[in-house]
C-alpha positions in Angstrom: -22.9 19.7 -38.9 -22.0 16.1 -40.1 -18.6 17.4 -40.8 -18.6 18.4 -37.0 -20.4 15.3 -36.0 -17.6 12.8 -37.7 -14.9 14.9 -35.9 -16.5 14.7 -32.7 -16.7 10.8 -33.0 -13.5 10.7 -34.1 -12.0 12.2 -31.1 -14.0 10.2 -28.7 -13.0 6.8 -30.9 -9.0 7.6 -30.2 -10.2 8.1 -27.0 -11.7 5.0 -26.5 -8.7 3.1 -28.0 -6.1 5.3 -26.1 -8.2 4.5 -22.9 -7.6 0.1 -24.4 -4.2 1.3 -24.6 -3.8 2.6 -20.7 -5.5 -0.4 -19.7 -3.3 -2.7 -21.4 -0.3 -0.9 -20.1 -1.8 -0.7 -16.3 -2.6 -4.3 -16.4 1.1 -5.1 -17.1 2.3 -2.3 -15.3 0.3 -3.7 -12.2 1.0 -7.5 -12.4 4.7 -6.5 -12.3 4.2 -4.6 -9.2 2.1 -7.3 -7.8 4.6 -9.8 -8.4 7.4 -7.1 -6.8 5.0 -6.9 -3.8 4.5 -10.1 -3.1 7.9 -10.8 -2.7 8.4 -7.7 -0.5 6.2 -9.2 1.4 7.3 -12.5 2.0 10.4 -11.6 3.2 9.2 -8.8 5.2 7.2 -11.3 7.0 10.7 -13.5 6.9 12.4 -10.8 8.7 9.3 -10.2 11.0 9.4 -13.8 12.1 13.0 -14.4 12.9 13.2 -10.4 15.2 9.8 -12.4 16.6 11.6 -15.7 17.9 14.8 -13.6 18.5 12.9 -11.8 21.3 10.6 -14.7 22.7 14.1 -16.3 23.2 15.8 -13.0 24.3 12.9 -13.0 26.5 12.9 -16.7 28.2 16.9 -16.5 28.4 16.8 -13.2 30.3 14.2 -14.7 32.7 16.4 -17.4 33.0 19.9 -15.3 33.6 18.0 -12.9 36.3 17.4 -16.5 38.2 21.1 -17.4 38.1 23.0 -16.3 41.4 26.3 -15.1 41.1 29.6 -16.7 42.1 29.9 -13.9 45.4 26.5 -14.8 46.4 26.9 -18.1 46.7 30.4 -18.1 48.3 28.9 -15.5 50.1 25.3 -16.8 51.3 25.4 -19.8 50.6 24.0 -22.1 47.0 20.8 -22.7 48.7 20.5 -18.9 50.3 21.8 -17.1 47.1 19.3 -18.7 44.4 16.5 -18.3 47.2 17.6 -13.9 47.1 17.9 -14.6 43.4 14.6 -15.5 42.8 12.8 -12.9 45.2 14.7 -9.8 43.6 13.1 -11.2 40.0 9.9 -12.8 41.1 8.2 -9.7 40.5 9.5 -9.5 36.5 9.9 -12.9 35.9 8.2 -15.3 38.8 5.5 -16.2 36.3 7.5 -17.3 33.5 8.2 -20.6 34.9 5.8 -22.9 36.4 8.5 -24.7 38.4 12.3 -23.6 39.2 14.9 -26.0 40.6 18.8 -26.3 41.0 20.8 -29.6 40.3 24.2 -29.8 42.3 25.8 -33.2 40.4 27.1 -35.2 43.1 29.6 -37.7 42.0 27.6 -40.2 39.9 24.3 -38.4 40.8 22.7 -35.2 41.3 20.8 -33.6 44.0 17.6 -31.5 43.2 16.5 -28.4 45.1 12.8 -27.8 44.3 11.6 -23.9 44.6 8.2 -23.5 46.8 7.4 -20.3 44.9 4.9 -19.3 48.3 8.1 -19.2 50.7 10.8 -17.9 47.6 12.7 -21.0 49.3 14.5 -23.7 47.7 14.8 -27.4 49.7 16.2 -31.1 48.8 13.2 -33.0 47.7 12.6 -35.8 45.3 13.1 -35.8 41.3 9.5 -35.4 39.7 8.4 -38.3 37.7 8.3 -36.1 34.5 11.7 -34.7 34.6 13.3 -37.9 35.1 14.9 -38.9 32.1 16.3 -35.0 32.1 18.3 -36.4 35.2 20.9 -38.5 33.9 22.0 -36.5 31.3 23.5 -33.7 33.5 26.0 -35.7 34.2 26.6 -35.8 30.4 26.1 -32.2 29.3 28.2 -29.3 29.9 26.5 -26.5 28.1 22.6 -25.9 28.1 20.1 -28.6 28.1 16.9 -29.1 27.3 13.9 -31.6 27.7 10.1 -30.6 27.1 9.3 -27.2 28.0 12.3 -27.6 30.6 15.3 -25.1 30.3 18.6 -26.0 31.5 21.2 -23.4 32.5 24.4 -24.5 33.5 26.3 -22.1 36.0 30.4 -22.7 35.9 32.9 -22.9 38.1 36.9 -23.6 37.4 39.2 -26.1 39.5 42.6 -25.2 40.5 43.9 -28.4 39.7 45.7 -30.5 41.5 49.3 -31.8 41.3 50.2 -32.7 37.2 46.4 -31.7 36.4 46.0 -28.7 34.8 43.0 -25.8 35.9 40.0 -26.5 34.3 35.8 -25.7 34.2 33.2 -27.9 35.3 29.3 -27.2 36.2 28.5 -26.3 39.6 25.5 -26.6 39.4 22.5 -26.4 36.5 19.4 -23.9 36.6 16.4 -25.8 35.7 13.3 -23.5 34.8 10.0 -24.9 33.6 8.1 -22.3 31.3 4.7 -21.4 31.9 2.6 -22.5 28.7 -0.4 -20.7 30.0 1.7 -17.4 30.3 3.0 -18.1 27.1 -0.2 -18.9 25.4 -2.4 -15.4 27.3 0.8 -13.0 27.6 4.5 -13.5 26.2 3.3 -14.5 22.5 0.1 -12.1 22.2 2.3 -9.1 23.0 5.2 -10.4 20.4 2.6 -11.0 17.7 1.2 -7.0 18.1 4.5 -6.0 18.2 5.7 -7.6 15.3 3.1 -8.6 13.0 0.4 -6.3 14.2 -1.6 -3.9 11.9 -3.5 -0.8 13.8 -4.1 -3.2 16.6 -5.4 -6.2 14.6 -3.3 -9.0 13.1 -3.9 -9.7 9.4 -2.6 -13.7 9.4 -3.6 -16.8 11.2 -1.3 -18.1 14.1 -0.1 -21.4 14.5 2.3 -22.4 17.3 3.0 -26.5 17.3 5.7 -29.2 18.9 8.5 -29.3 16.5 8.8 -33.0 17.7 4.7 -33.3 17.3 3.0 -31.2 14.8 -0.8 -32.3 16.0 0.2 -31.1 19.5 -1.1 -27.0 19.1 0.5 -25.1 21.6 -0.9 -22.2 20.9 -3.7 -20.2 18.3 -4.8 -17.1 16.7 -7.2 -15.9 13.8 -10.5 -15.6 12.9 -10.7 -19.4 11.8 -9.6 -21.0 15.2 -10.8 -24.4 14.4 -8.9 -24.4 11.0 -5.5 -25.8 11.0 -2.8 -24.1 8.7 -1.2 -27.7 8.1 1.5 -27.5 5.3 -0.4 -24.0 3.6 1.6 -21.5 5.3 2.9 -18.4 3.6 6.0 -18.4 6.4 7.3 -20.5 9.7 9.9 -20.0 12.0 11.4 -22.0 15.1 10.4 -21.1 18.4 11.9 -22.1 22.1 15.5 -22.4 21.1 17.4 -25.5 23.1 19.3 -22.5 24.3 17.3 -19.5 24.7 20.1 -17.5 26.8 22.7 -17.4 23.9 20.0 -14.5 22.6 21.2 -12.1 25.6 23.0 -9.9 24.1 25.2 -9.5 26.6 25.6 -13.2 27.5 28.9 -15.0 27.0 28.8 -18.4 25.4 29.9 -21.5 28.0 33.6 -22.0 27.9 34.7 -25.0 26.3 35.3 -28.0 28.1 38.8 -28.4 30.0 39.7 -24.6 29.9 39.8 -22.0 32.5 36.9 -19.5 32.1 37.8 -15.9 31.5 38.5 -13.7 35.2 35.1 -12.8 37.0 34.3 -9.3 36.6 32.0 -9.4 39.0 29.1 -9.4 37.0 28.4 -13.0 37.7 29.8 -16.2 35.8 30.0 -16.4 32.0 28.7 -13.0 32.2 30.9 -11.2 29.1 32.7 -8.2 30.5 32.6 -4.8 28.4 35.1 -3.8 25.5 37.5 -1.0 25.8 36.0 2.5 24.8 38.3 3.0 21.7 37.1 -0.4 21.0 33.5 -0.1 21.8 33.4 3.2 19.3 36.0 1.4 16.2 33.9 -2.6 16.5 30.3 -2.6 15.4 27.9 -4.6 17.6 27.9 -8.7 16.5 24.9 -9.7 14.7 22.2 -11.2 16.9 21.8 -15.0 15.9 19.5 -16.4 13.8 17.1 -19.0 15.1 17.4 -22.2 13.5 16.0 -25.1 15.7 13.7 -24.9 18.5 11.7 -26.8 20.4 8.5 -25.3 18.6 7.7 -23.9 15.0 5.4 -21.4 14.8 3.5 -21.3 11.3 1.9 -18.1 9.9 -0.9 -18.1 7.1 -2.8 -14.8 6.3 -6.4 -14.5 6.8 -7.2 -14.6 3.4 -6.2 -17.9 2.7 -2.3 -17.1 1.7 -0.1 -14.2 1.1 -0.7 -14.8 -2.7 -4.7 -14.1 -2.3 -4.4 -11.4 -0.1 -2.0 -9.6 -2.8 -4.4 -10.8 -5.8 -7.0 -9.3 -3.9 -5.4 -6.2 -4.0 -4.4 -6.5 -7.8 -8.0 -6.9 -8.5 -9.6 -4.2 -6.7 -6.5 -1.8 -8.3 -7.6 -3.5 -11.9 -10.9 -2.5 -10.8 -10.1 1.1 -9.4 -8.1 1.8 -12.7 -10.7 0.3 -14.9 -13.3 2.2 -13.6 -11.4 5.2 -14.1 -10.9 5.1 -17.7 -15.0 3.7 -17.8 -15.4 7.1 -16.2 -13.2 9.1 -18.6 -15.0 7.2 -21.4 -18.5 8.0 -20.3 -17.7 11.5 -19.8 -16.5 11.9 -22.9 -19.6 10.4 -24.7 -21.9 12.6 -22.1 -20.1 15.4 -23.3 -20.5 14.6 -26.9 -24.3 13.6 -26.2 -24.8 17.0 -24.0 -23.2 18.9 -26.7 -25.2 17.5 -30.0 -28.1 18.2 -27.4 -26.9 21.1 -27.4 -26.5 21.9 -30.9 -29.9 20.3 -32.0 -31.7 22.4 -28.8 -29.8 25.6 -30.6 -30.9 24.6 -34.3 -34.4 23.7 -33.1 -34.7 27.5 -31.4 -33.3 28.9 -34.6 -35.9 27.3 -36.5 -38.4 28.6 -33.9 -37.4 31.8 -34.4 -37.9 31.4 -37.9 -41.0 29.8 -37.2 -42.7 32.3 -35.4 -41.0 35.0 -37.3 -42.6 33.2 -40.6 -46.3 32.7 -37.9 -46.4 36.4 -37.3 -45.4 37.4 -40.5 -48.5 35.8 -42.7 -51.4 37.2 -40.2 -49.9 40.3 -39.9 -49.7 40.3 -43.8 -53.4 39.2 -44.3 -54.7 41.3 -41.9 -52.9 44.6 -43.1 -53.9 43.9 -47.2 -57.8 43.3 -45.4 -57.1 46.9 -43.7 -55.9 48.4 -46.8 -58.8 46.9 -49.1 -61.7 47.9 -46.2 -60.4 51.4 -46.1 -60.1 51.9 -49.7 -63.0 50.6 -49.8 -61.6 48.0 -52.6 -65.0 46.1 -51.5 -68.4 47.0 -51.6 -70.8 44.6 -51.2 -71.4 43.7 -48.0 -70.8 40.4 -48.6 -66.9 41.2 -49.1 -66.8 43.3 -46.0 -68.4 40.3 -44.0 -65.3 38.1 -45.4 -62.5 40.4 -44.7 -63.6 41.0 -41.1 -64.1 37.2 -40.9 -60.6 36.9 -42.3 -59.2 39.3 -39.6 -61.0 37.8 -37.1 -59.0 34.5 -38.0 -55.9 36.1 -38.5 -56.2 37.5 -35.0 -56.9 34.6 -33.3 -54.2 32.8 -35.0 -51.8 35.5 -33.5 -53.6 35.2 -30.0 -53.2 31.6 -30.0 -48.9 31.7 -31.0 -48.3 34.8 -28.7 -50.2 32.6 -25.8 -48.1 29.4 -26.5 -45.1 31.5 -26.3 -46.1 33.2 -22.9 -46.8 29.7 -21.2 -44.1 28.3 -22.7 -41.8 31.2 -21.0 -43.3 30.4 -17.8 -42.9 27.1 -17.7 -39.5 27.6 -18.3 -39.4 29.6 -15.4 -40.9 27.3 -13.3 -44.9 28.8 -13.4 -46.8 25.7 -15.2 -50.4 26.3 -13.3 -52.0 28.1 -11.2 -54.9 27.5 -8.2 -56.4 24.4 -8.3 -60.0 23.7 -8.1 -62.5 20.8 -8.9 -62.8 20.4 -12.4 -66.0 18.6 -14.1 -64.2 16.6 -16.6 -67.4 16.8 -19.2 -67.6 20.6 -19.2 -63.8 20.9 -19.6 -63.7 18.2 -22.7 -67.1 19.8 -24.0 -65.3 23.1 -23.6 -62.1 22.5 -25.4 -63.8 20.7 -27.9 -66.2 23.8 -29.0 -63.1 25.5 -29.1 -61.9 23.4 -31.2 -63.9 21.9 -33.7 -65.6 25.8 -34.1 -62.0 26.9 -36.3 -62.7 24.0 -38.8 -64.9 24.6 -41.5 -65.9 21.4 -42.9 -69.1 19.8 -42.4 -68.3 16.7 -42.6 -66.2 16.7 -39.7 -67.0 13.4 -38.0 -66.0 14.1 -33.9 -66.9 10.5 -31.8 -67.6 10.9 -28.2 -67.7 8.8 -25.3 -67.7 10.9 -21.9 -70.0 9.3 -19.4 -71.9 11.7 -17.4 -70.5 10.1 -13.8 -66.6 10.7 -14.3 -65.1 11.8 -10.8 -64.2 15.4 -11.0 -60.3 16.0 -10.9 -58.5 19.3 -9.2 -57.0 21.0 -12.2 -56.1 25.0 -13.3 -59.0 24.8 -15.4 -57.5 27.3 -18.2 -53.9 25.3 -18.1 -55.9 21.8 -18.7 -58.2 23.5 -21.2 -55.7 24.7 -23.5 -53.6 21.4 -22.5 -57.2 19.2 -24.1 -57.6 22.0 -27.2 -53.9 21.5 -28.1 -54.5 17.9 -28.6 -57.8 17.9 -30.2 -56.4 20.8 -32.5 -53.5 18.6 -33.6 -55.6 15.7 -34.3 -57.4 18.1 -36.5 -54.5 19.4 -38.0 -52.6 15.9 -38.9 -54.7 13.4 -38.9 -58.1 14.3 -40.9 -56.6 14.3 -44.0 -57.6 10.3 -44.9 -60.7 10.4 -43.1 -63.0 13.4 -41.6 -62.5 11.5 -38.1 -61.2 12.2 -34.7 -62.2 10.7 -31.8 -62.3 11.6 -27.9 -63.0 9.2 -24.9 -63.0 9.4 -21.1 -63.0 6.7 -18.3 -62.3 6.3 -14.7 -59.8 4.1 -14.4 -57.4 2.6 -11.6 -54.0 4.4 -10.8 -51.2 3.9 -9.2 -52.0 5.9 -6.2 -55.9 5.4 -6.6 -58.3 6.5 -8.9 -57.5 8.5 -12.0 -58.9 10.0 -15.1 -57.9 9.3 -18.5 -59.0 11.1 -21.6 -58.1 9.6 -24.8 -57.5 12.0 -28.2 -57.5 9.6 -31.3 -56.9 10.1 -35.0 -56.7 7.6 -38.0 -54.4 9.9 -39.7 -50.8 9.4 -41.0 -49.3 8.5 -37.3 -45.9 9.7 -36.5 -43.0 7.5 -37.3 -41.1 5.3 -35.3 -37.7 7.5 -35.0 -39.5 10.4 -34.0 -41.7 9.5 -31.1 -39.1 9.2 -28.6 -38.7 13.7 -29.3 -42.4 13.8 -29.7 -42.5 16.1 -26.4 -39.4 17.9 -27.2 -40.1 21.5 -27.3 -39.1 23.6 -30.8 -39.5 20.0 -32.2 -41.5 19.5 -35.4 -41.8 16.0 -37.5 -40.4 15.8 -41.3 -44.5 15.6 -42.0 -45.1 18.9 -40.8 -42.1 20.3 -42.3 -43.0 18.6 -45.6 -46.5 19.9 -46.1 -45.6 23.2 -44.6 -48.3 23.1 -41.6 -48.0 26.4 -39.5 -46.6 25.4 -35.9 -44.0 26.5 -33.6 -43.0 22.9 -31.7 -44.3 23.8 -28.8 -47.7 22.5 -28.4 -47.2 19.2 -27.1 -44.4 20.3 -24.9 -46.6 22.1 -23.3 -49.1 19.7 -23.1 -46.7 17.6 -21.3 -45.8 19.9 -18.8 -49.3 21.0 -17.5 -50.3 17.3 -17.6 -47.4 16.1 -15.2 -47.9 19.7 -12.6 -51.3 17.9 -12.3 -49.2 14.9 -10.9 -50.5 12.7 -13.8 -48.9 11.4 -16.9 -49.2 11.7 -21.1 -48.5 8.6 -23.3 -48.0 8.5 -26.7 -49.7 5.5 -28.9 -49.1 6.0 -32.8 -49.0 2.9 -35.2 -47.7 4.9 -38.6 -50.1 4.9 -41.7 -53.1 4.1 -39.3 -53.6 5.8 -35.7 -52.5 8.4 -33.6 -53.3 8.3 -29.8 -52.9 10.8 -27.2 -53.7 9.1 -23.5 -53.9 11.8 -20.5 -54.3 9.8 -17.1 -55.2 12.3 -14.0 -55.7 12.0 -10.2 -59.2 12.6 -9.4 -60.4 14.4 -6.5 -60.5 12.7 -3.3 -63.4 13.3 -1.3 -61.3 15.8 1.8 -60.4 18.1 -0.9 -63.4 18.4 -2.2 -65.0 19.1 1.3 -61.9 21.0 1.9 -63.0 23.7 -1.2 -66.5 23.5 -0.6 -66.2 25.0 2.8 -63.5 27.7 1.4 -66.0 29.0 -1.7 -68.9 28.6 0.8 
């Protein structure tokens, strides 16, 4: 066995250092991969960002190219006419993009505005607004797209024939003016890009910062769960937003020609409007890349919830830390349970060896005495009557002793099958001490036996098996009998009504001033097979099962047993019992009545 034992332990300690080993190693292993993931994530949410302002842009400039006539519809209808159809065929899509749409025709050293009234879908001569002024001298100055506030500023071409020595060239007929819709922006366009792009099973893991790129106090537009918290510098990622020229993001948009050189021919598809590739071409030349935005009008700043990218992935390193350290916890407290269970195991196998042997060794000496107290009486080996009186007195005991083992064995099988006690009646607790300790004290044949009693004559009665609590009180008294007289001719058993837990209770005290038990065996005092070194030592008959038993019937009563031992001086055995409340009592009355 402590060959076994050592091996055991030594298993479990390579365990234990191979399990030190694995978390060392997954520690490593898993700062690595959080480093590697926070990476991936930043540019994830790079790449997330820019496809994000790509499309907001995509999105403005198409709203702005499905305003722009085309060169037959205005030769056709009329400038005035054709934006007017313009705008009705796209209102629908696009009408409430833009808070205000106009048209600038430059007229010599000036230019003429054209105001929308989005009611009629008309456009009329009317007079600058105050807050697009300064956007109205430089029109004259520009020749691609222009911008100014929230203002876009398409400019639609037209070439010259030239005249006499001057060569064909481009100028702008006219320039598109479109003023987005910040409200839209704000409820609509930038809510549906952020699920889109950045959303996560319909919620959005970061905090949303939109602001002027000109004026970063000046919010344009919010999202998280801390609205009232600006991001400020801490942002895990930003972006520009509202590109000065949102409609070179149409991917089928042509850039403006340069200044001075005829346009390419109109295919009919409107001016500047790029006109498709050859088929062979189309399948051999792979699409351009779209562009990346660099400046913009806005910058959009991005933060996650937690705080920054870097919590939210340290977060996660620490619950995976956790996860795999409270795996290997687990493995390691298996593997002592196991070992535990199984030197339970062993001991609970060694102890019901020794039972065996026990009660082999119990059975064996009464069956001995009483079979040479046969063989003398019927010999008649003794004569005087004296003798004969002894040996039946001597079978008598021997049988009793046998009655007693072969009764702890049969309640000790049915408590192991789950039968501890029977019916339940109300029990005087004087008749039932006075009983056991007849019992009791009647085996012992010494006269100057010293048994101290204090059992009041009021004690509440208690509903007990009255055999099962009987035997439980005789086992105790019997074992202070058997241990603890052997310094003194003393035992000593008291009674009291006492306060409980749940209400009143009974507790009987058994007390001895014999050797006590020692320390590093009470805690397997009520361990069944069990027997102390003492008992061993001095060779006093027992099986182990006594106080095991004890225990049980005690706690099917719903009460509790206590051990109180100081070694070399005392020995106490404390029984505390619910006592009888007054319903049940009425309640058996009526039945036996």
């Amino acid at each position: 066995m402590p060959a076994r034992a050592w091996l055991s332990w030594t298993c479990v300690g390579l365990l234990a250092a191979l399990c030190v080993l694995l978390a060392f190693l997954q520690n490593r292993w898993i700062n690595q991969f959080t480093r590697a993931e926070q990476q991936r994530l930043h540019s994830e949410l790079t790449v997330k960002l820019n496809n994000l302002s790509r499309d907001f842009n995509e999105e403005l400039g198409t709203a702005c190219l499905a305003l722009l006539p085309g060169a037959d519809d205005i030769e056709r209808l009329g400038r005035e006419k054709a934006y007017s159809e313009q705008y009705l065929k796209s209102r629908e899509q696009y009408g409430r993009m833009f808070s205000r749409v106009a048209f600038a025709v430059p007229q010599g050293g000036s230019t003429d505005l054209f105001t929308l009234d989005p009611r009629t879908g008309l456009f009329s001569r009317g007079d600058w607004p105050a807050d697009w002024g300064p956007l109205r001298g430089r029109l004259l100055d520009r020749f691609g797209p222009i911008s100014s506030s929230n203002i876009i500023g398409v400019p639609r071409f037209e070439d010259s024939p030239g005249n006499g020595p001057r060569p064909p060239s481009v100028f702008v007929a006219e320039w598109l003016l479109a003023e987005v819709d910040l409200n839209h922006v704000r409820t609509t366009i930038l809510p549906d890009l952020l699920r889109a792009h950045l959303g996560n099973d319909g919620s959005l893991d970061y905090q949303i910062e939109v602001v002027s790129h000109d004026n970063p106090s000046d919010v344009i537009f919010r999202h998280g769960e801390r609205p009232n918290v600006q991001i400020g510098r801490d942002t895990d990622a930003s972006i520009a937003l509202f590109d000065d020229d949102p409609t070179r993001f149409v991917s089928d948009r042509k850039p403006p020609p340069p200044r001075g050189r005829r346009p390419p021919p109109d295919d009919g598809r409107g001016p500047g409007m790029r006109p498709p590739p050859p088929p062979d071409r189309a399948m051999r030349m792979p699409p351009p890349p779209p562009p990346i935005p660099a400046n913009g009008r806005w910058r959009m700043l991005v933060r996650h919830q937690e705080g920054s990218l870097e919590a939210a992935v340290d977060r996660a390193r620490k619950q995976n830390l956790a996860t795999s350290l409270g795996i290997l916890f687990l493995i390691l407290t298996t593997a002592f349970a196991l070992l535990r269970f199984s030197r339970r195991a062993q001991q609970l196998a060694e102890a019901q060896i020794n039972f065996v042997a026990g009660v082999s060794h119990e059975l064996k000496t009464p069956i001995t005495v009483i079979r040479t107290a046969a063989f003398n009486l019927r010999d008649r080996l003794a004569h005087e009557p004296q003798q004969v009186e002894r040996y039946g007195q001597l079978i008598q005991e021997q049988c009793k002793r046998l009655a007693n083992l072969v009764d702890q064995i049969l309640r000790f099988s049915s408590s192991e099958a789950g039968i501890i006690i029977r019916d339940r009646v109300p029990v005087s607790p004087q008749t039932l001490i006075e009983d056991a300790l007849r019992a009791s004290v009647a085996s012992v044949d010494d006269p100057e036996l010293i048994v101290e009693k204090r059992i009041p004559s009021d004690l509440p009665s208690i509903l007990a098996d009255e055999q099962a609590m009987r035997h439980a009180l005789q086992n105790l008294i019997e074992n202070a009998l058997k241990y603890g007289v052997e310094q003194n001719n003393w035992i000593g058993i008291f009674a009291s009504a006492v306060a409980g837990a749940n209400g009143s209770a009974l507790e009987i005290r058994v007390v001895d001033r014999g050797p006590g038990i020692p320390r590093d065996e009470q805690a397997r005092i009520f361990d069944p097979f069990f027997r102390g070194r003492m008992a061993i030592r001095n060779q006093i008959h027992g099986a182990g099962l006594g106080l095991n038993l004890v225990k049980k019937i005690v706690e099917a009563h719903g009460g509790s047993l206590r051990l109180v031992s100081d070694p070399f001086e005392r020995t106490e055995f404390v029984i505390t019992i619910p006592v009888a409340s007054m319903e049940r009592k009425h309640e058996f009355e009526h039945s036996i009545g």
